[in-house]
Every structure is written in C-alpha cells, then in structure tokens.
Residue, then its C-alpha position, 0 to 999 in steps of 0.5 A: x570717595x564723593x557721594x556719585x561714585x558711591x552711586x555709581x558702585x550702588x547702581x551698579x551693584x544693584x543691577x549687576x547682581x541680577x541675572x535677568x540684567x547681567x551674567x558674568x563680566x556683561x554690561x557697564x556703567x558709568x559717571x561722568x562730570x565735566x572732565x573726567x568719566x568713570x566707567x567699570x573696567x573690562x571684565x570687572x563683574x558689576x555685582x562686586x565692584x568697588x572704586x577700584x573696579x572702574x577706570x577714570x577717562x579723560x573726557x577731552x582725550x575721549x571727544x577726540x576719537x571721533x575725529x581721529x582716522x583710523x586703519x581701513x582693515x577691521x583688526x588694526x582699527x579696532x586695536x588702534x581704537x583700544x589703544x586710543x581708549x587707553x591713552x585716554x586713562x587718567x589712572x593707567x597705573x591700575x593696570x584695567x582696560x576701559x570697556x569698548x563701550x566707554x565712547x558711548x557712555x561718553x555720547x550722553x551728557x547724563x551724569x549716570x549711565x546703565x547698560x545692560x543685557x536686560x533678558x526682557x529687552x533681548x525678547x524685543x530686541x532678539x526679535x524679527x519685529x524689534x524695530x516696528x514694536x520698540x516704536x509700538x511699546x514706547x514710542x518715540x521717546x526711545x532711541x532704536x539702533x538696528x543691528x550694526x557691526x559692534x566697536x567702532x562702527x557702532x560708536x560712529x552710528x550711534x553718535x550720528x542717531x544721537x545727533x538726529x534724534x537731538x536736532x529733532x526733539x532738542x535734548x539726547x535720548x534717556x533709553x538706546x535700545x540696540x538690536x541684538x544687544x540690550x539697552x542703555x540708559x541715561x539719567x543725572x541721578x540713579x533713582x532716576x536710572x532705576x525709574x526708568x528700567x522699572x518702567x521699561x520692564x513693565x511696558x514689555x510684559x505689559x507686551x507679551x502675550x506669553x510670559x511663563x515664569x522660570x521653572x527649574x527642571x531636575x536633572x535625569x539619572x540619565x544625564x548623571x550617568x552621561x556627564x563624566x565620559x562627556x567630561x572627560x572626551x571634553x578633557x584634553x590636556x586641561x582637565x574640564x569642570x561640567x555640569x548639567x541644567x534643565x529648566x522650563x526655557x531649556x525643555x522649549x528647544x530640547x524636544x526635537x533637533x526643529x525646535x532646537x535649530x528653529x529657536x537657538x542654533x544660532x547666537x543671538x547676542x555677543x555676550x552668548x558668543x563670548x561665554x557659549x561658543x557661536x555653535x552648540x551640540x544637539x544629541x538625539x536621545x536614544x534608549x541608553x547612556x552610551x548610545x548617547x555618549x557614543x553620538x557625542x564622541x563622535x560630534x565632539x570630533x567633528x566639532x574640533x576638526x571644524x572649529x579647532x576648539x571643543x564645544x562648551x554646550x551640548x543639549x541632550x533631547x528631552x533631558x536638558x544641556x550639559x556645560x563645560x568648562x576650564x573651571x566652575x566657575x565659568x561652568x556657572x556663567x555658562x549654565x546662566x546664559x544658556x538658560x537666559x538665551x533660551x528665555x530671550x528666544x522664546x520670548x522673542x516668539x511674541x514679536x515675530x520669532x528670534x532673530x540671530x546675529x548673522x554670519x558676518x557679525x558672528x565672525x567679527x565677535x568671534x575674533x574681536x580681541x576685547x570681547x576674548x579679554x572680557x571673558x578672560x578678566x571676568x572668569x579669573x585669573x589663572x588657577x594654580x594648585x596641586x589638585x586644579x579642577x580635580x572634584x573631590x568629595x570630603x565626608x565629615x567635611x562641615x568642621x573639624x579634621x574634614x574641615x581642614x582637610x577641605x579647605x586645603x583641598x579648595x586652596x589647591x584648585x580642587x572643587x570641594x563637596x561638603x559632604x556631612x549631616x550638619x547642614x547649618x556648619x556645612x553649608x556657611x563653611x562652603x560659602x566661607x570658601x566661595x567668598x574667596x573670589x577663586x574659579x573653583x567652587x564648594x558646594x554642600x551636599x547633606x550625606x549619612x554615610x552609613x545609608x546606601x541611599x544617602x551616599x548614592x544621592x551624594x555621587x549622583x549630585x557631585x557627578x550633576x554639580x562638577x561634571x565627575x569624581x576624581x577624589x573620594x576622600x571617606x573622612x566622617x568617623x564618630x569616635x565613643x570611647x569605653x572598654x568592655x564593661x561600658x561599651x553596649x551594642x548599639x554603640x559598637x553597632x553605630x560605631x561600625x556603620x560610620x566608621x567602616x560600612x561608611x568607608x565601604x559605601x563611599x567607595x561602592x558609589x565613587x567607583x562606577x563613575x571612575x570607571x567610566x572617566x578611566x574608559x573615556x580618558x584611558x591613563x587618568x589616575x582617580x583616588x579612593x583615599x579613607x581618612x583612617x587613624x594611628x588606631x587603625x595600625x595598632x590596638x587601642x586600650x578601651x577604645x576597641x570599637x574605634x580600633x576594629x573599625x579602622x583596623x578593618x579599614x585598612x584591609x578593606x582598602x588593601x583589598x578595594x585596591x586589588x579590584x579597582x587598580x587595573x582601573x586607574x583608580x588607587x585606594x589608599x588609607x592615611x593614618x593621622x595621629x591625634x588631632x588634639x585642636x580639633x571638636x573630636x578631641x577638645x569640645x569641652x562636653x563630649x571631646x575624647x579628652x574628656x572621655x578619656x578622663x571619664x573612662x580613666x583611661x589615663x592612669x593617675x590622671x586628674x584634669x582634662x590637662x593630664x590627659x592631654x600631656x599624656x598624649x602629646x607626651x607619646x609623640x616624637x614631634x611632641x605635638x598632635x597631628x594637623x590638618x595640614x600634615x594629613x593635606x600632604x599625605x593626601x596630595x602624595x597619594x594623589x600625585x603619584x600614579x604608582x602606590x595603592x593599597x597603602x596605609x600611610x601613617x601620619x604620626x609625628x613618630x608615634x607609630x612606625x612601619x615595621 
C-alpha cells in the first residue's frame, strides 16, 4: 500500500469518527492519479475503513459518462448512471458499489478529496439565506450549488459551475458548498484538506450569533415507562430495537407541535430522509403514560395506513424523541442524526430560519434505490440468531459463567446488558463484544442485586437503552463454603441476599415491563430464567447456605410462574452442574477448589488436584458443565411457548429427575 492510500484511510478515518461530520455510512472521500480514482465504496462507514473499503475507478471510463446519453424517464436513468459507475471499476470482483458521488470526485483535479455532511455547514447550508452568507462568510473563493435534483443532474450542474468558476478564476474551486447537502473539499495533500475544514469551521462560528454547546438531557421515568408498549406497537413481524434521547437541540422543538412543525417537520437533507424517514410523530404530552401511548397507537396507525411503513421517530412533548429500529445498531445512527438535524435547524435560525428540502426533492430520495443501498450496507448485513434483537439482561455477566452465558446470548442476535458490580471487567467485556462489527449491541450497566433500588435503575436503563425486556436471566450468586461450625451470620445473611432476594429482585423489576409488551404485543412470550445450580435439587454437605438459597430459588420460580404465565411471561430455573474452568471454582486464592480443601470437605484430599478429580469423578460425562451447555438450556426455555415453572438440570448426569 502506497503512502496516498495510507493518507486516504487516514483522512478519512479522522473526519469519519466524528459525528459533528459523518453519521452512519454519510460522506466520501477519494484519490486519485492520472489513471485511476479511489473512492470509499457505498455504505462503507469511513470511521473504519480500510484499503478494502474503497472502490478503484477507471478515471478514462469515468470522463466518458458525461457524454454518454441517457433514458429521459428518472428511474432508468439513474440506474443506467449506476451501472455506468459500475463498469468503470477496476476491482469489481470486490463486490462494492462506487458512491453516487464518485462522478464528482472525479470533477476536481486535486489528489484528495473530502465530503461531508458537516453540521456546521448544514446550519448555513439548510438555511433561507445559504446562497447570500456563503458569499458573505467566504467570498468568492467558495463554490455554492443551490439546491438541485440529487444524481445525475446535480453531477451535470456542478460540472458546468465548475467549468465557470475555472474559466472566471483560472483554477478549480478548493471548497463546494451544496445547499441542503454539505461540502467538498479539494486539496493535493490531507494536511491541506484538514486546513481547510479547520478554516471553514472557524469562519462560521465566527458567523453565528448563537452557538449553544450540546447539552445531553436525561431521559424521564415517564419516557422508560412509554418505551416498551411504543416498541412493541412498532413491532410487527420483525422485532424492533428503541431507544429514547433528549438533549438541549432536541428540547428547541419539543415544547410545542409550532416549534416542532416550525423548525423539523420537514427533512433538511438526504442523509436525515435515508436514516429517519421523510415524516415523524409529534405526541402532545398528556398527564399519563398511557394517554401517551394511546395517542401513539393511534398515529402510528395512521402513519402505516398513509406511508405503507411504521414510523422510526416519534417526539414526545417536553420529554424528547423516541427511535426504533430493525437493530441497535441502526437505533444508534438514528439517535445521532436526530439530535444532529435539530442542531442543523436551530443553527440555521442564525441565517434566516431552516430550509427544507421540498416535496419533489423528498419523493425523488425516497425511491432513489442507491440512497435504500446506502442505508442497507451501512447497518449490516442481516442478523441471524436464535434470540435476534431480543434484550436480555445477565446479572453477574462481567466474567465467569455470566460472561459465557453472555456472550452466547450476543452471538445469537440478542442485545446484552452487563448487568454486575465490577465496573472495569464489565465495561472492557461490552466493548470486547461491540468490536465484532454485528448490528447487535452490549452495554454495562452497574447492578447490587441484592438493592431494590439498584436492580430498579438497572431495568429502567435497559428499558431507555433497547427500547424493553424480553430476558431476565438472574445470574450473579457468591458462593462461601463451610458447615455449621465455621458458617457465621453475616455470611449466611449475605449469602441469601444475593443468591435468593436477588433473584426475587430481578424478577420484581423485570415483570412490569413484560406486562406491559405482553398488553400491546398480545401472543409474545418473554422469560424470567434463575441461573440456579445442581445444589438447588439436592443438599450439599457443608455448603448449606448456598443450598438453601437455590433450593428456595426453585420454589420461588415454581411460584413466579403460577402469577405471571397468564402474562406470556415463562419462569424457569436451569441448574448447571459444576463449572470447574470458571473464577467461582478455579481462582487460585479464593476459587471453591481451594475452599473445599480448606473446609475438608473432600475426605483424604491433599492438593487443590484432589479435589478436582474428586468432583469430576461424580459426573456421567466425566467433565464440569460449560457455559456452552447451560446456553442450550437457556435457549430451550426461550424457544418453547409451552413450559414454565421448570428446573432443568444441566448436570452431565450427575443429578437426575425423579
């Protein structure tokens, strides 16, 4: 790899990770020599792309599209201008599409060039007065396109505004400007492209009258317990991913339905129609919840019966936007790009108040099938897995069994909550499983299962996070081995709180949100699933306190189940044998082989060695029980729609139902 595509990757990396320039798979950059032009492929996200991500052109086939003559009627010329864009490829074995831009990247005869959906531009750009202040703010050095039908058309005017602007200054333009779009930039180096884009930014707040810094806004108790009915109206025959935002731009539009008509009713560019949909919901708050939902149910109906699709962004007055999905990931680009197309409205309120694209403009973008592409490249490929966009909760999830338990759960589709008390484990282990380039997502969240409070907060930040709950799997237990003559109080006590008024907890909390998707979504099927033990069917000698508590587990499951079936909402516990590679047994200081040797529970054992072979000994399939095996059992329980209140032993033998 030459050192210009190394520059290329590290341009464009630099301007892709940022939000305030690039949101999902928006903006392009490109190389180019004599020959041949490199520009990043459709839908490839900028802020990870690689030499892989970009597509190599043909420059001599790409200077012939311009004089070739295309079909008169909109839809087949623009896909005869993509296959045209196609043929021009030198690498088309790589399966990737060129960007409908590459034609004007190809325009400029700079080495580099950067384009992006830069929110400060848009302020300008999305504004009644873009044309006279982009001559005002930077003279005549600056290029301005007005608004022009996107593809083909714009290529074709922009060429011919290129050829002026050379004819009247003698070399090309280093800055476009494109009305309701964003800007390119053009330079021979990217210490120059940076420069530059350093220098337009501080010419346009130098503009502003009003420039607020982003301000986050928490989310309301009163959204959390909107979101999962909103979820699951959304929830047709794929299961939606929500989630909630609120910040300082947001609230500019929510106070009223004449703010929010006023300032984004309308889309101001493509890359909002592309993520968000040309229409949004506004609800008029009300006093209560359902009120709220009721009124959303309604529109939503409505919205389907108008637009053929459900709506994916719906402000709540005074409370903030809620956003849905097909997975978390898209949810994610969604939150960015409403929050960022509220800061481009209120910005633009420094030149003469927004500017919308207009109605023609929005039905071309909306069945232009290389934007439909963009979007779909951009968010993944498809998702498969047994538990897809399901939101599971795992409690004692940052190692050990929960860790295994989790991470099976996110290979399968589900989008995982953390949930423990080791925040440093907790949090690398979520964004371990995040660096897999999946749709899904992980998040931590930092939980005492034993605080009421604490477990509360936990399914109030899931419900924000993905929208509901559809898997409470109450994993964390300590396990403190000892008969009756070592075993004090405070132990036993401690003991008890996580390993059963834990459980008791989980489900407390879980269930009122279940029963709100099971009202709304009547025939979906949501789990309570205790990560019991073989010690939770039979005693355990000098291990009575661990005993107790999961013994008392099962019943409180048999009896969780009796309430909450007529819910759709199955209880069942899975009781693993032992999981002889995980810390609980193996950590060298405090691992229960060490315990047990302590405590003497095996007879005639010498070495931490003993005791292991003692235990595996015990067992049928002559190994300790993985991770793995109790994932099975989980997803049985989940699958099925007809067993609750079960314990199902996971025991490679050891223990049999009677």
């Amino acid at each position: 790899m030459n050192q210009e595509i190394k520059d290329l990757i590290e341009v464009s990396r630099f301007y892709g990770q940022k939000k305030e320039y690039v949101i999902a798979g928006g903006g392009n950059t490109s190389y180019k020599t004599n020959e041949q032009l490199w520009i990043k492929a459709s839908g490839i996200s900028l802020g990870e792309i690689d030499e892989n991500g970009f597509c190599i052109l043909d420059r001599a086939k790409l200077n012939e599209i311009p004089t070739q003559q295309f079909s008169s009627d909109i839809s087949k010329r623009e896909e005869e201008v993509k296959n045209a864009l196609l043929n021009s490829r030198v690498n088309p074995e790589s399966g990737l599409r060129p960007s409908v831009e590459t034609s004007l990247h190809n325009l400029f005869n700079a080495s580099f060039v950067v384009h992006t959906h830069s929110t400060l531009v848009n302020g300008l750009m999305c504004s009644n007065l873009a044309a006279e202040k982009s001559q005002e703010i930077f003279g005549e050095e600056v290029l301005y396109i007005p608004n022009t039908e996107p593809g083909y058309i714009l290529f074709m005017f922009v060429a011919g505004e290129v050829e002026k602007y050379k004819a009247k200054f003698g070399s090309e333009p280093q800055i476009v400007l494109l009305q309701n779009h964003g800007v390119f930039v053009a330079a021979n180096s990217i210490e120059e492209i940076k420069n530059i884009y350093t220098e337009i930014e501080r010419k346009l707040k130098a503009a502003f009258e009003v420039f607020p810094e982003t301000e986050e806004i928490a989310v309301s108790e009163k959204i959390a317990d909107i979101l999962p009915a909103v979820r699951m109206l959304l929830s047709d025959n794929t299961l939606k991913v929500a989630s909630a935002v609120n910040s300082s731009w947001i609230s500019n539009f929510t106070s009223s339905k004449t703010a929010f008509e006023k300032g984004i009713e309308k889309p101001l560019n493509p890359d909002q129609m592309v993520y968000c949909l040309a229409e949004y919901l506004f609800i008029e708050n009300s006093d209560s919840a359902t009120s709220v939902i009721n009124e959303v149910k309604t529109k939503i109906e409505d919205f389907k019966a108008k637009k053929g699709v459900a709506p994916k962004v719906i402000f709540i007055q005074n409370e903030g936007a809620i956003v849905a999905e097909n997975s978390a990931l898209a949810v994610e680009y969604l939150k960015d790009m409403v929050n960022d197309f509220c800061q481009i409205s209120t910005l633009a309120e420094n030149f003469g108040g927004v500017h919308p694209l207009n109605d023609e403009q929005v039905a071309f973008i909306e069945n232009w099938e290389v934007e439909n592409y963009r979007k779909k490249v951009s968010a993944g490929g498809k998702m498969q897995g047994r538990v897809e966009n399901k939101v599971a909760i795992v409690t004692g999830a940052a190692q050990g069994f929960g860790a295994g338990i989790a991470d099976l759960m996110y290979t399968e589709g589900a989008n995982v909550i953390i949930a423990d008390l080791n925040e440093e484990k907790g949090r690398e282990f979520a964004a371990e499983l995040n660096s897999r380039g999946t749709k899904n997502r992980a998040h931590f969240i930092s939980v005492n299962v034993g605080d009421a409070e604490s477990v509360k907060n936990l399914v109030q930040q899931t419900v924000i996070k993905f929208g509901g709950l559809d898997a409470m799997i109450s994993n964390a237990g300590i396990l403190r081995a000892g008969g009756l003559d070592e075993m004090d109080q405070a132990t036993f006590e401690l003991m008890t709180k996580v390993n059963y008024t834990g459980y008791f907890l989980c489900t407390k909390y879980a269930q009122p949100v279940m029963k709100i998707q099971s009202k709304y979504k009547p025939g979906y099927y949501m789990d309570i699933i205790q990560i019991n033990s073989k010690s939770g069917l039979k005693g355990s000698n000098k291990n009575f306190a661990y005993a107790g508590g999961k013994f008392g587990g099962i019943g409180l499951t048999q009896s969780f189940a009796l309430e909450l079936m007529p819910h759709n909402i199955k209880v069942n516990s899975i009781c693993p044998g032992n999981f002889f590679d995980g810390p609980l047994w193996s950590d060298p200081e405090n691992g229960l082989f060490v315990q047990y040797l302590n405590a003497g529970k095996v007879p005639g054992a010498k070495t931490i060695n003993d005791v292991k072979a003692f235990y595996e000994a015990q067992v049928p399939a002559g190994r300790g029980c993985t991770a793995g095996d109790v994932a099975k059992a989980i997803f049985y329980v989940i699958e099925q729609e007809y067993e609750t209140g079960q314990a199902v032993p996971v025991t490679g033998g050891q223990n049999m139902l009677k």
